[in-house]
Backbone as numpy.savetxt, mean C-alpha at the origin, in Angstrom:
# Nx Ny Nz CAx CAy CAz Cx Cy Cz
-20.66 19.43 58.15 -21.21 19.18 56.81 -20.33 19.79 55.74
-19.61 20.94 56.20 -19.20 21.94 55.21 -17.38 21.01 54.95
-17.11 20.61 55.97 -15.85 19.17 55.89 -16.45 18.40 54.96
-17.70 17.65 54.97 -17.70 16.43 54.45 -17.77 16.81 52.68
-18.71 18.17 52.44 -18.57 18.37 50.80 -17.49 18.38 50.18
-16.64 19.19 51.21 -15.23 19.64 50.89 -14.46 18.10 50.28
-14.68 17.52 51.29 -13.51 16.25 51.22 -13.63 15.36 50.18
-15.68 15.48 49.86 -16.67 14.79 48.68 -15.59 15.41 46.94
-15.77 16.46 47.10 -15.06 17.55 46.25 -13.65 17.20 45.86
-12.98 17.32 46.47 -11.41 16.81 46.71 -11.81 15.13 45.79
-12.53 14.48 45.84 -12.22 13.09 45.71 -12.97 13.00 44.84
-13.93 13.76 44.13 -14.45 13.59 42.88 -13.42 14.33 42.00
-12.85 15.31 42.37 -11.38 16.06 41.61 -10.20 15.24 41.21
-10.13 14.55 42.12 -8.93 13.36 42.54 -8.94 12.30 41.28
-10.50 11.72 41.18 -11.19 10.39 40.37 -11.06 11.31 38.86
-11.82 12.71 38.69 -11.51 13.45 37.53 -9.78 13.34 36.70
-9.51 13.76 37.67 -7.69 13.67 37.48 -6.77 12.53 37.11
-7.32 11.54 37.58 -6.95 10.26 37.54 -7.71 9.86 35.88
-8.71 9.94 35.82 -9.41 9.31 34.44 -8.94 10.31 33.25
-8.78 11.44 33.31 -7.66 11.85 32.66 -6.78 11.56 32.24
-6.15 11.59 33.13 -4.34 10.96 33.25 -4.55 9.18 32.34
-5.67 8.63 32.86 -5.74 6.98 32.09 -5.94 7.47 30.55
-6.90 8.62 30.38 -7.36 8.57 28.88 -6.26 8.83 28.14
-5.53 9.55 28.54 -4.19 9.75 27.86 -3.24 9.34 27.41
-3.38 8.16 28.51 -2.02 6.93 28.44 -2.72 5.89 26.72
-3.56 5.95 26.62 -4.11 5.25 25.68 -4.42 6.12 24.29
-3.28 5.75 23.39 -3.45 6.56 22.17 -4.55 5.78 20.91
-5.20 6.60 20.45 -6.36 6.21 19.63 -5.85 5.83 18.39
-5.74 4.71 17.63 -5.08 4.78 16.48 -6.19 4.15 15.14
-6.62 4.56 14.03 -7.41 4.02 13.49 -7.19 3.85 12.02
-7.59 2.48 11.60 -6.52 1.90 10.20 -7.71 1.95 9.70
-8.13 1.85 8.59 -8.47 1.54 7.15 -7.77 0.98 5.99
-7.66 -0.05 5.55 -7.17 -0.92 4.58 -8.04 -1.18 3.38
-7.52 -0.71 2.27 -8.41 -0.95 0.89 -9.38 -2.76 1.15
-8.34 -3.03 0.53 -8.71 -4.33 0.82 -7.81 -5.57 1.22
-7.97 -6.98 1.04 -6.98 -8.07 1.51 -5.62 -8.41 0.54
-4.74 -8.42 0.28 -3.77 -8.97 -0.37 -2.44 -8.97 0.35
-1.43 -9.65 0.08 -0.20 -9.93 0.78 -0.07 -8.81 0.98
0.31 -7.89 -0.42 1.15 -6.49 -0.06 1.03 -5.20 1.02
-0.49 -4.97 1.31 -1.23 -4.73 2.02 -1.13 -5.15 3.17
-1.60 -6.07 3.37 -1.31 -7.25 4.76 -0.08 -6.71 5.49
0.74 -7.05 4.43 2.37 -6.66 5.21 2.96 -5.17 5.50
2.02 -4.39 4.77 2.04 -2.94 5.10 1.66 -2.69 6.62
0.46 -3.51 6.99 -0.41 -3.05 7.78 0.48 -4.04 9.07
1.15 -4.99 9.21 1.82 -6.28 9.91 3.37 -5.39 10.43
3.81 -4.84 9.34 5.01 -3.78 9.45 4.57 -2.36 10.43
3.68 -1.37 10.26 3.02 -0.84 10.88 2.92 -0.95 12.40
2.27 -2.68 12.53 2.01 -2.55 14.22 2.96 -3.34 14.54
4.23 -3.82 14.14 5.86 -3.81 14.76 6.13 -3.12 14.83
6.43 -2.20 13.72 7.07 -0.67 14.15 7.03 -0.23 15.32
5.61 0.06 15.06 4.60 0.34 16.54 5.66 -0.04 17.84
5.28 -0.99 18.24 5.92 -1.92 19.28 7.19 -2.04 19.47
8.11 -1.93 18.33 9.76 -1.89 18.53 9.91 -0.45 19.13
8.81 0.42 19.19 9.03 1.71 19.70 8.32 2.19 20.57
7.49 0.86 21.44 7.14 1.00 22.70 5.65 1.60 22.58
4.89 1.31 21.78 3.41 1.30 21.63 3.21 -0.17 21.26
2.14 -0.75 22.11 1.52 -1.50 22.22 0.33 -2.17 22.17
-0.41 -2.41 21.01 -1.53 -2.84 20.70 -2.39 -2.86 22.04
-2.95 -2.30 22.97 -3.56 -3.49 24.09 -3.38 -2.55 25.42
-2.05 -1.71 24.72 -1.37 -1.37 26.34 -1.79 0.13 26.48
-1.04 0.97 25.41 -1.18 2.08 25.50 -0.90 2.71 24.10
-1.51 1.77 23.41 -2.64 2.44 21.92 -3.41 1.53 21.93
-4.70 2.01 21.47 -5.46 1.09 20.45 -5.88 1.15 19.63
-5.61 0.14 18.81 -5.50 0.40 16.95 -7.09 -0.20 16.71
-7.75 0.61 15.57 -8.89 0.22 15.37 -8.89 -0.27 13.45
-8.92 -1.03 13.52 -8.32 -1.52 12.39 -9.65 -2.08 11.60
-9.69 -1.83 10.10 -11.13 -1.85 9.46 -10.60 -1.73 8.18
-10.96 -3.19 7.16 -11.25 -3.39 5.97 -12.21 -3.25 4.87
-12.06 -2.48 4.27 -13.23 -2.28 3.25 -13.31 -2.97 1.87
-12.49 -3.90 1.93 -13.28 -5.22 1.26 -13.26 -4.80 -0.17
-12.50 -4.37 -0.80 -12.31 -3.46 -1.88 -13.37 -2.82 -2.24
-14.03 -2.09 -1.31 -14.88 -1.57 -1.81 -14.96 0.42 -1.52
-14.96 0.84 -2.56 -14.68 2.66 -2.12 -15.90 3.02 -1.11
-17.00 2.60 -1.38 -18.05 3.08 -0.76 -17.80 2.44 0.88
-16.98 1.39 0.99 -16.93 0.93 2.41 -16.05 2.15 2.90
-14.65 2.06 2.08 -13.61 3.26 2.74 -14.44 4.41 3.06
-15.08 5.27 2.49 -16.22 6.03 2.78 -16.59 6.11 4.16
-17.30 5.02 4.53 -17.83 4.63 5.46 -16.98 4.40 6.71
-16.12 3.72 6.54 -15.18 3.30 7.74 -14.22 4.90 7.89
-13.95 5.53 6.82 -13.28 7.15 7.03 -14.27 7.87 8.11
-15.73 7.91 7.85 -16.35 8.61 8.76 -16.49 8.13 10.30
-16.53 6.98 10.44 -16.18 6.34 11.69 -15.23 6.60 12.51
-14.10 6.51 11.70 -12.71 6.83 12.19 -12.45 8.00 12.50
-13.13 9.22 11.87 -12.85 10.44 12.14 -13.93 10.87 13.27
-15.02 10.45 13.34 -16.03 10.60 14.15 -15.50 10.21 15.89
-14.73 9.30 15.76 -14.32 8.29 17.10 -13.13 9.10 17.44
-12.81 10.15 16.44 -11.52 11.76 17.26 -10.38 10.47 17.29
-9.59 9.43 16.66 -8.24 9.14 17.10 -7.39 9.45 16.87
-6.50 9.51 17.07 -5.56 10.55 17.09 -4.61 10.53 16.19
-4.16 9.18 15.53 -3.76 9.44 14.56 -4.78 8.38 13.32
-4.84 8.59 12.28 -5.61 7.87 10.82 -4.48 7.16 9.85
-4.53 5.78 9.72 -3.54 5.50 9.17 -4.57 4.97 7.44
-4.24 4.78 6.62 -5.12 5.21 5.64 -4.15 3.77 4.60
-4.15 2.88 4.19 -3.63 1.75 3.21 -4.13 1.83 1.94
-3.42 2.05 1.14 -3.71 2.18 -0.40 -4.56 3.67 -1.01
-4.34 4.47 -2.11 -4.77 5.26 -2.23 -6.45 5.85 -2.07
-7.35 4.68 -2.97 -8.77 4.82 -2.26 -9.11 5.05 -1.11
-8.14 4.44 -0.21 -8.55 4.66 1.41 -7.77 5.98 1.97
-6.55 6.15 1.46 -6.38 7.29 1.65 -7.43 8.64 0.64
-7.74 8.39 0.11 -8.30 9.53 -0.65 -9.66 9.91 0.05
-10.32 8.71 0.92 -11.96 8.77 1.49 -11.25 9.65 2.83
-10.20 9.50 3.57 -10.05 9.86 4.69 -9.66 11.29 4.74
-8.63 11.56 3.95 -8.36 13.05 3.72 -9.73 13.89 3.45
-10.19 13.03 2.58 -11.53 13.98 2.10 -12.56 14.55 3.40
-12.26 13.91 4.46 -13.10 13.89 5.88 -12.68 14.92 7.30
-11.26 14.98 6.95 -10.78 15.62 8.23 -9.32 16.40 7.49
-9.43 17.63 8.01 -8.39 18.38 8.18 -7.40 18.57 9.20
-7.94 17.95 10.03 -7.16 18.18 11.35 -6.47 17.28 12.24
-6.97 15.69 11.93 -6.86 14.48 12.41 -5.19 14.17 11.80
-4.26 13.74 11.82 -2.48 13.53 11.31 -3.43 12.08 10.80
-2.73 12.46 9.19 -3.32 11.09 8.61 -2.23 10.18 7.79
-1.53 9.12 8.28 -0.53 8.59 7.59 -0.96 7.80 6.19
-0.63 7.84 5.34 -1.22 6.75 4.23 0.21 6.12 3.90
0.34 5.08 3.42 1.31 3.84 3.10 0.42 3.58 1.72
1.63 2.90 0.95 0.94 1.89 -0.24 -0.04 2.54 -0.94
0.91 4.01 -1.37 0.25 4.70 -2.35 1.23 5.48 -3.05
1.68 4.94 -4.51 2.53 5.61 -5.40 2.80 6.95 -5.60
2.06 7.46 -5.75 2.48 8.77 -5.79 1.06 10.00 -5.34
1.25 10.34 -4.23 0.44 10.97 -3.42 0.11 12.20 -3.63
1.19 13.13 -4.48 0.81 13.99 -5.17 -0.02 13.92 -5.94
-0.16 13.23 -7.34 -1.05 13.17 -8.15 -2.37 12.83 -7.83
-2.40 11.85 -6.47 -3.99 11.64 -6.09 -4.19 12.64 -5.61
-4.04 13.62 -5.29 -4.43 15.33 -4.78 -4.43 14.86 -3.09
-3.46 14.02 -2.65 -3.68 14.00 -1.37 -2.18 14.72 0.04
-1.91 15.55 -1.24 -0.18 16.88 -0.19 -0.47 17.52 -1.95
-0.02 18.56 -1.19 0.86 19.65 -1.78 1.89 19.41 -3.17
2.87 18.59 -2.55 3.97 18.04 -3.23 4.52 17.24 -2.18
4.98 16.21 -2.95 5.58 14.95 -2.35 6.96 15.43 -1.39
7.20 16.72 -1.50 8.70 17.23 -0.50 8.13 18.04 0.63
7.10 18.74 0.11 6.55 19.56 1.36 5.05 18.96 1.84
4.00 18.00 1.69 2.64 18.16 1.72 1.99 19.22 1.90
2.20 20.05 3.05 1.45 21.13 3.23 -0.05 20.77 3.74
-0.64 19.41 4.39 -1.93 19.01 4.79 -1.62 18.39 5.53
-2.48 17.92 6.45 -2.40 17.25 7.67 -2.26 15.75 7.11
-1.84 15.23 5.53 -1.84 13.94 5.27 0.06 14.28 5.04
0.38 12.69 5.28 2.07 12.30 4.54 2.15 11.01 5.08
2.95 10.30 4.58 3.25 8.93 4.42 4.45 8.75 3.80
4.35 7.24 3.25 5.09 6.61 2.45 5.03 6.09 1.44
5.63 6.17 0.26 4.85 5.19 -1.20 5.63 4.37 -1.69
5.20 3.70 -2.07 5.17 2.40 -2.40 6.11 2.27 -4.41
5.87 3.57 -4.18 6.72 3.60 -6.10 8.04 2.89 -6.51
7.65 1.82 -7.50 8.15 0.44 -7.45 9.46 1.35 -8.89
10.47 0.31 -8.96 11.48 0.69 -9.95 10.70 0.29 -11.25
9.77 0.71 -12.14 9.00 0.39 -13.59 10.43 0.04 -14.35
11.07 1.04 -14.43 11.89 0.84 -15.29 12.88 -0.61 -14.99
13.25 -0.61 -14.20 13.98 -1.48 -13.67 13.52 -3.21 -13.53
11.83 -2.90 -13.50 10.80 -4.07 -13.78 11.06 -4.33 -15.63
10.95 -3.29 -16.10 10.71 -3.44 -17.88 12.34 -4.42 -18.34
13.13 -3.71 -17.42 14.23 -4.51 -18.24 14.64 -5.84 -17.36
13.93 -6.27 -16.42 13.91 -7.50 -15.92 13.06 -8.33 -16.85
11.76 -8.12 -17.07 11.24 -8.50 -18.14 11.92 -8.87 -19.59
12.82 -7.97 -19.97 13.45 -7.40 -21.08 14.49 -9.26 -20.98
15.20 -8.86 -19.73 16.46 -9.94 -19.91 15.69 -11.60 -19.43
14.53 -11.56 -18.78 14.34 -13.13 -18.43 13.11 -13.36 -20.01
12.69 -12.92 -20.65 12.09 -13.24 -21.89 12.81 -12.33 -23.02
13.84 -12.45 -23.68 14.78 -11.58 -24.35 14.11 -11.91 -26.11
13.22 -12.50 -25.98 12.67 -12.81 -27.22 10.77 -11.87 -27.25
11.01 -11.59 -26.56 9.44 -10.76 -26.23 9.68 -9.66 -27.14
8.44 -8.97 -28.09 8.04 -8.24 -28.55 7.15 -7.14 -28.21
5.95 -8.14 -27.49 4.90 -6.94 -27.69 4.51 -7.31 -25.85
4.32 -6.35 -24.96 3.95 -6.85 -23.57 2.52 -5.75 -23.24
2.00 -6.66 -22.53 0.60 -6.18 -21.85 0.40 -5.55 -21.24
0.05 -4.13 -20.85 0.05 -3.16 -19.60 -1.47 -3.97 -18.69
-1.39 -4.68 -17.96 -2.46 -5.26 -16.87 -2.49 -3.93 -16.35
-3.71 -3.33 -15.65 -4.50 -2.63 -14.57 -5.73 -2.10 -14.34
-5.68 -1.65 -13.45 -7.21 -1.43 -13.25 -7.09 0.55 -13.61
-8.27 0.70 -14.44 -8.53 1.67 -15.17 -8.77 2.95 -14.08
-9.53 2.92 -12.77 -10.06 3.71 -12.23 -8.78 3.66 -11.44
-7.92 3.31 -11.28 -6.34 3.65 -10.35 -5.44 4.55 -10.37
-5.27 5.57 -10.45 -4.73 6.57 -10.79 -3.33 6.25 -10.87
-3.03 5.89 -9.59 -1.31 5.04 -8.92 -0.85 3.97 -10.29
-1.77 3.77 -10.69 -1.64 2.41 -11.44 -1.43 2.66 -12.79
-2.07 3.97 -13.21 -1.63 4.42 -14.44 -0.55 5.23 -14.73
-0.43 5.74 -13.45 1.26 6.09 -13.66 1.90 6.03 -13.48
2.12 4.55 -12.89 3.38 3.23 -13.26 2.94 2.54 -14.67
1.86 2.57 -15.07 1.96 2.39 -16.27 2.60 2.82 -17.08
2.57 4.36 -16.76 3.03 5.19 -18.15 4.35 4.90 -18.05
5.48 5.45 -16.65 6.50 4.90 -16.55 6.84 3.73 -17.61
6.22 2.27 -17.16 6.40 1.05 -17.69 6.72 1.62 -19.09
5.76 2.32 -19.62 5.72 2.47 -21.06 6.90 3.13 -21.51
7.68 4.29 -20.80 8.38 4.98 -21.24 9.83 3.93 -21.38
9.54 3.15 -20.12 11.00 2.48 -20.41 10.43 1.28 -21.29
9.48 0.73 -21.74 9.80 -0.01 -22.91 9.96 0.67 -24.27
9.64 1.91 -24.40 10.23 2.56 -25.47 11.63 2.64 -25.74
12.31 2.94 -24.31 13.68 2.56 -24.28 14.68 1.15 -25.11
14.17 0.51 -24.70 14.16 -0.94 -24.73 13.89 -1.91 -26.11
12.89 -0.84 -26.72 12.43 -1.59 -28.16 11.24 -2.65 -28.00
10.30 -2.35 -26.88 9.00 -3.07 -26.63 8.16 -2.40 -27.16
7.29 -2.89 -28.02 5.68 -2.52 -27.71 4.89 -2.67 -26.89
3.51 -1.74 -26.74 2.63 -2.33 -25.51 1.75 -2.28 -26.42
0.21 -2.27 -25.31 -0.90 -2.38 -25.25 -1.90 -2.25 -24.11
-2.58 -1.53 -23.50 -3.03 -1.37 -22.55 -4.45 -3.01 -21.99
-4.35 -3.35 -21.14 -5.18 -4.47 -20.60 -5.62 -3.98 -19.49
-6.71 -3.08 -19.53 -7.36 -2.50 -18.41 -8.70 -3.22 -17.86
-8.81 -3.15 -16.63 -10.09 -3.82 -15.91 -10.94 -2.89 -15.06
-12.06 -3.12 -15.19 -12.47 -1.89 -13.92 -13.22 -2.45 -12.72
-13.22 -3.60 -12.95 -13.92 -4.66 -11.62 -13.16 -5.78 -11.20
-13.29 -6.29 -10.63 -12.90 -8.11 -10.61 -13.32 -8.98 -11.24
-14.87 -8.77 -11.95 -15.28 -9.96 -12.96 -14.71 -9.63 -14.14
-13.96 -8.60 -14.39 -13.46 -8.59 -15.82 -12.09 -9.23 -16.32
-11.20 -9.78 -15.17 -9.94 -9.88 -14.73 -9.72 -10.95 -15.66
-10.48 -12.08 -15.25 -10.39 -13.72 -16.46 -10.01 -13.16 -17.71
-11.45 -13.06 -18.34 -12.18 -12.13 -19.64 -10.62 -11.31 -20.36
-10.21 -10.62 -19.79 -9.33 -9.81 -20.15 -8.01 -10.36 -20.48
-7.29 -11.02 -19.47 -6.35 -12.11 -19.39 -6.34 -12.92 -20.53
-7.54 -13.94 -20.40 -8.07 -14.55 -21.74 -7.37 -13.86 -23.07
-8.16 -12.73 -23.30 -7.86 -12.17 -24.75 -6.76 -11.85 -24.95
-5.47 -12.03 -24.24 -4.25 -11.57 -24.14 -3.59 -12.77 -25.12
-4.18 -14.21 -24.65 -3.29 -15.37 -25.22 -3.11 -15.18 -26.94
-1.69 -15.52 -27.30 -1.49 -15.23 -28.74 -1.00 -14.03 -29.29
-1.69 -13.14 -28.83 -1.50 -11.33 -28.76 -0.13 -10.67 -28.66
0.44 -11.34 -27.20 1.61 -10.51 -26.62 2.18 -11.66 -26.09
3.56 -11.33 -25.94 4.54 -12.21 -25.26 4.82 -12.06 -23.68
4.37 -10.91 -23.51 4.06 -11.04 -21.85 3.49 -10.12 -21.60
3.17 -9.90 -20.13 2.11 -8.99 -19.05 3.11 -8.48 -18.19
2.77 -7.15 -18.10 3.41 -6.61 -16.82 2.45 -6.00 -16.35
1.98 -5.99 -14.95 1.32 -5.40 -14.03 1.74 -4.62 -13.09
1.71 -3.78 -12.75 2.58 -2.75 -11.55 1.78 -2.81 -10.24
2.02 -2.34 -9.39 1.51 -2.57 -7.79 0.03 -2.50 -7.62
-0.88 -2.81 -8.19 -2.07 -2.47 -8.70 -3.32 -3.12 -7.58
-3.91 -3.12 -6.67 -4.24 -3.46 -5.86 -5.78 -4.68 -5.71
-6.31 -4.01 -7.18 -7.33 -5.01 -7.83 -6.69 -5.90 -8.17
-5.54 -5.84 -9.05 -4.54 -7.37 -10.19 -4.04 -7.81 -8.75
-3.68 -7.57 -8.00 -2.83 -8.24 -6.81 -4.17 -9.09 -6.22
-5.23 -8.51 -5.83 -6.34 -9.53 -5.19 -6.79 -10.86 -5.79
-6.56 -10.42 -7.60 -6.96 -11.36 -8.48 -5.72 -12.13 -8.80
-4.70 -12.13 -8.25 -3.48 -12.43 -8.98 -3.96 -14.15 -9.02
-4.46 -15.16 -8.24 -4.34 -16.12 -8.61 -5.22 -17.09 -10.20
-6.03 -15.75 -10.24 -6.86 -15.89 -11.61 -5.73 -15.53 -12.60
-4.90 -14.29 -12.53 -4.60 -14.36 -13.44 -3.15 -14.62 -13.90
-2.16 -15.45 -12.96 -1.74 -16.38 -13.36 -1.55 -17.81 -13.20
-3.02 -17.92 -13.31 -3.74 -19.39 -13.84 -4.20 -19.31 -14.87
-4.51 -18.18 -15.77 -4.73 -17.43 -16.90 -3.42 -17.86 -17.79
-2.52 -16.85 -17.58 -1.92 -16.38 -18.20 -0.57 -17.57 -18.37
-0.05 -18.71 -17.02 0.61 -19.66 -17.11 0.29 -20.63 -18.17
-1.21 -20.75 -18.18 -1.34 -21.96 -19.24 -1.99 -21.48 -20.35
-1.88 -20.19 -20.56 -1.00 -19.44 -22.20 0.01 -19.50 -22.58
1.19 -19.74 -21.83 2.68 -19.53 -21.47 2.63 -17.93 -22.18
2.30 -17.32 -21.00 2.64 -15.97 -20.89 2.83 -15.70 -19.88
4.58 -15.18 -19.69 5.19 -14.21 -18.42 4.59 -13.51 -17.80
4.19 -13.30 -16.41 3.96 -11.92 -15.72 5.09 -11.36 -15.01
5.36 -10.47 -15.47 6.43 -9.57 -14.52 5.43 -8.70 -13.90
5.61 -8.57 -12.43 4.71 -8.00 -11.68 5.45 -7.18 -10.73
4.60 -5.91 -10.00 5.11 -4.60 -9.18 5.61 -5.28 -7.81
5.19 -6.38 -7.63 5.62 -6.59 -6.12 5.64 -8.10 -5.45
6.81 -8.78 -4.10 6.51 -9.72 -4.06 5.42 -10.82 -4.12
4.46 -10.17 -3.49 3.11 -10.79 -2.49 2.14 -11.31 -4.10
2.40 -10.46 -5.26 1.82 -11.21 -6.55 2.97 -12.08 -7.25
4.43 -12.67 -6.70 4.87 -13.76 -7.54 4.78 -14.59 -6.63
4.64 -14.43 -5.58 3.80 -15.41 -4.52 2.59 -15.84 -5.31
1.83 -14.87 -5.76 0.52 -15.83 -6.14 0.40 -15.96 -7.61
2.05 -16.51 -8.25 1.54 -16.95 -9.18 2.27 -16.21 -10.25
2.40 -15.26 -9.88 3.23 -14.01 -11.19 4.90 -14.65 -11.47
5.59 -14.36 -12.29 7.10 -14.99 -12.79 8.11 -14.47 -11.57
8.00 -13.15 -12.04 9.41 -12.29 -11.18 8.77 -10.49 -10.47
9.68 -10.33 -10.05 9.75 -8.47 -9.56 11.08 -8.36 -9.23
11.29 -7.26 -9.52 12.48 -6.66 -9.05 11.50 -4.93 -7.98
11.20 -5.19 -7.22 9.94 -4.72 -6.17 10.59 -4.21 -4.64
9.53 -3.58 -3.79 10.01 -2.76 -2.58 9.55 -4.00 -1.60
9.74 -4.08 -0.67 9.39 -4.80 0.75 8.73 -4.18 1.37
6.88 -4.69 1.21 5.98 -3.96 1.68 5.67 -3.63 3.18
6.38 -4.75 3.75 6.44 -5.06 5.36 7.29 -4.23 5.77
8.15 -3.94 5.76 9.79 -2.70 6.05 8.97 -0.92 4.94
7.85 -1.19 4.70 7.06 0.60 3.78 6.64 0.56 5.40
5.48 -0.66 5.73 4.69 -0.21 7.26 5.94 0.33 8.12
6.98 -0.46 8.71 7.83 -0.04 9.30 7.81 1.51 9.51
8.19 1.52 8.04 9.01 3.24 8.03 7.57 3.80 8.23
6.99 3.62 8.10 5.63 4.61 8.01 5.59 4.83 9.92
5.45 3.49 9.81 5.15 3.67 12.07 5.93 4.78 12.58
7.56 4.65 11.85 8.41 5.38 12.73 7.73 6.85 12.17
7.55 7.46 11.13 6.71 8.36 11.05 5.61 9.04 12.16
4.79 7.66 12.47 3.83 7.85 13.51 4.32 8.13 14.63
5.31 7.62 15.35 6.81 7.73 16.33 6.90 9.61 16.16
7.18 10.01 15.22 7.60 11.56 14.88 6.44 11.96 15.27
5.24 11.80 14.86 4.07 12.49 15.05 3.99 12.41 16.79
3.45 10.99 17.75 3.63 11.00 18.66 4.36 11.38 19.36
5.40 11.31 19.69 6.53 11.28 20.28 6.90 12.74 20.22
7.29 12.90 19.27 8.61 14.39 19.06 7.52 16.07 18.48
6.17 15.60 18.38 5.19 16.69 17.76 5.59 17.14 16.29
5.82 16.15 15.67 6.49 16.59 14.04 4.25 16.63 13.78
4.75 17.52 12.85 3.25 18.02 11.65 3.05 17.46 10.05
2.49 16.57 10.03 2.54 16.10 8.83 2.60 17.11 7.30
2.22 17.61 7.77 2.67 19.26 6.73 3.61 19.32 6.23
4.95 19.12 7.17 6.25 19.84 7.13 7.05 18.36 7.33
6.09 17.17 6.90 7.15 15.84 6.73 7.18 15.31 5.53
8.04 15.29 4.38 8.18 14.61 3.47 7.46 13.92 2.82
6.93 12.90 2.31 6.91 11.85 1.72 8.22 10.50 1.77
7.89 9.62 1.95 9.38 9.12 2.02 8.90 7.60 1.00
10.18 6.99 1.39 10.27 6.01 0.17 11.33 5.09 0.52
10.84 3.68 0.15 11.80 2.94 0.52 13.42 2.48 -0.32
14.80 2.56 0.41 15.84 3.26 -0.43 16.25 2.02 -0.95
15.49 0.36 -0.92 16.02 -0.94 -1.44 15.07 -1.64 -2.12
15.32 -2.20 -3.26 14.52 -2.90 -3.72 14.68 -4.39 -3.85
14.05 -5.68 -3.63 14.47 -6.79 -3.99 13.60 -7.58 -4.99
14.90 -8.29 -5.34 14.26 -9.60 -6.68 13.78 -10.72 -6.14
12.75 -11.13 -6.59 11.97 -12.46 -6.12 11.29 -13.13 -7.59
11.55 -14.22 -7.39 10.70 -14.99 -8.30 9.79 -16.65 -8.01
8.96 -16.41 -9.00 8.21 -18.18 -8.34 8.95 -19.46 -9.12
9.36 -20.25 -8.27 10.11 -21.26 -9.04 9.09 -22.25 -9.92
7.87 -22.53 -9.29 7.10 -23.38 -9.90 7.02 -22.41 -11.06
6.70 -21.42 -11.40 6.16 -20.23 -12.75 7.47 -20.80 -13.89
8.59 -20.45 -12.79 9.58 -20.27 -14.20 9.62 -21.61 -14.64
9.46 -22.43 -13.80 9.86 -23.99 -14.01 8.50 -24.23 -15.25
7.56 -23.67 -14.94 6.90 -24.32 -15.79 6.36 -23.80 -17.33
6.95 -22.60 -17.21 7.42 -21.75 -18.53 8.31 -21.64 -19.47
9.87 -22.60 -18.38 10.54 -22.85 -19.09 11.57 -21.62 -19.78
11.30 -20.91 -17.98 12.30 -19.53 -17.86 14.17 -20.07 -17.04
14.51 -19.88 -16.89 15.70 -19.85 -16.82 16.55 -18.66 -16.18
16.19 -18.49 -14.43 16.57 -17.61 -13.71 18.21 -17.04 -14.04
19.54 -16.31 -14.41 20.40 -16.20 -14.47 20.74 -15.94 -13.05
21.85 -16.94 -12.43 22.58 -16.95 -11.68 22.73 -15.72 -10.89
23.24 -14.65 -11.31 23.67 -13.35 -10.65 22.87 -12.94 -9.94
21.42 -13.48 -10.75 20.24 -12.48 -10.22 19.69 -13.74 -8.72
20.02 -14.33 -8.83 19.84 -15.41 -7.27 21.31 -15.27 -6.20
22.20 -14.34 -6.16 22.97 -14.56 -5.19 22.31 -13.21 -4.16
């Protein structure tokens, strides 16, 4: 009898050991995404390539738990406590709202956020060189200046331009201010065109026609959801949008001179790579940033505005 417990013992130790060893092989990974838009999308699309060019595998040995909150803060909220509740191991966090619900939840969980301008100012590290918290990432901080005088040279007759964003964005107002500083440069006026919902987006747009000679919007994550309102708005005003990023002259905006939101996920994964892999501490990792920017524009927009792309800027 005293054989058979023994051997019982041994093989419930054995099955212990073994389910171990499986739980391990399977890394917990859990996303939160503000809400739907290209830029986003391709954050989150870049992310789980990364992933995979570096030998994690959706299926195999991670699993990503991936959850949209529909632009809504009170969802991020919600899906943050889930995520932290379910212990995965790492928190990947898309756009600042969603990073801001998740940090607020866990100290201890490695929390990557992407597609958030400047991470310092949302109180989510230390400083953008050291964090000093279990959060770091990558941001998304677009060239403003470099947008203002793209603006500047494809409407060279513009006076007065529109600051588009959403009011409660923190990220958003300070690419605004940026924007502003370099149209001071430049000899622009502004005007602020702030929204604080999605039903105000038309409404607002609207009152622009006549006013100003164009709109600039910066990476703004509400104006990007709405982008096809508002340049369907703003086209048959014939008013320019120069906008923060491709995925809004896709829907409709003129031009960007903008980051490649798909190659931010990238770099962010390999981040996750450091965390996994090599035991780096999000504490003691940077902030990073993407070192290229590209020009894109909508041909139907300019064509039908009656813009006139310069050559240089298409090779």
């Amino acid at each position: 009898m005293k054989k058979v417990v023994s051997f019982m013992t041994a093989v419930v130790a054995a099955l212990a050991l073994l389910t171990g060893c499986n739980s391990k092989k399977v890394i917990k990974i859990g996303v939160v995404q503000l809400v739907e838009h290209p830029a986003l999308d391709a954050s989150y699309q870049g992310f789980v390539d990364g992933l995979k060019d570096a030998g994690y595998v959706n299926g195999e040995n991670i699993k990503v738990d991936y959850q949209n909150a529909q632009g809504e803060q009170a969802n991020c909220v919600t899906i943050a406590q889930k995520l932290v509740s379910d212990r995965n191991d790492i928190i990947l966090a898309i756009a600042t709202p969603a990073a801001q619900a998740v940090a607020n939840l866990t100290t201890e969980i490695p929390v990557l956020i992407t597609a958030v301008t400047d991470p310092e100012s949302a109180q989510l590290v230390n400083s953008n060189k050291l964090p000093g918290t279990n959060v770091t990432g990558t941001s998304d901080l677009t060239p403003c200046a470099a947008q203002i005088d793209l603006l500047k040279r494809l409407i060279p007759n513009a006076k007065k331009v529109a600051m588009l964003y959403c009011s409660s964005e923190e990220n958003s107002r300070f690419q605004a201010n940026l924007a502003k500083e370099a149209c001071d440069k430049v000899g622009l006026s502004y005007v602020d065109a702030t929204v604080s919902n999605t039903n105000e987006v038309q409404q607002v747009v609207q009152s622009l026609a006549g006013k100003v000679d164009a709109i600039y919007t910066p990476t703004d994550n509400m104006i990007a959801s709405c982008m096809a309102t508002v340049s369907m708005v703003a086209n048959e005003a014939k008013i320019p949008v120069i906008v923060g990023e491709d995925g809004m002259v896709q829907g409709g905006g003129l031009a960007t001179y903008g980051i490649n939101y798909y190659e931010l996920g990238k770099q962010t994964a390999a981040m996750a790579v450091d965390i996994l892999k090599n035991g780096k501490k999000p504490a003691e990792m940077p902030v990073q940033y993407l070192s290229t920017c590209d020009f894109s524009y909508n041909k139907d927009t300019a064509e039908l505005l009656g813009i006139t792309i310069p050559e240089d800027l298409l090779k």
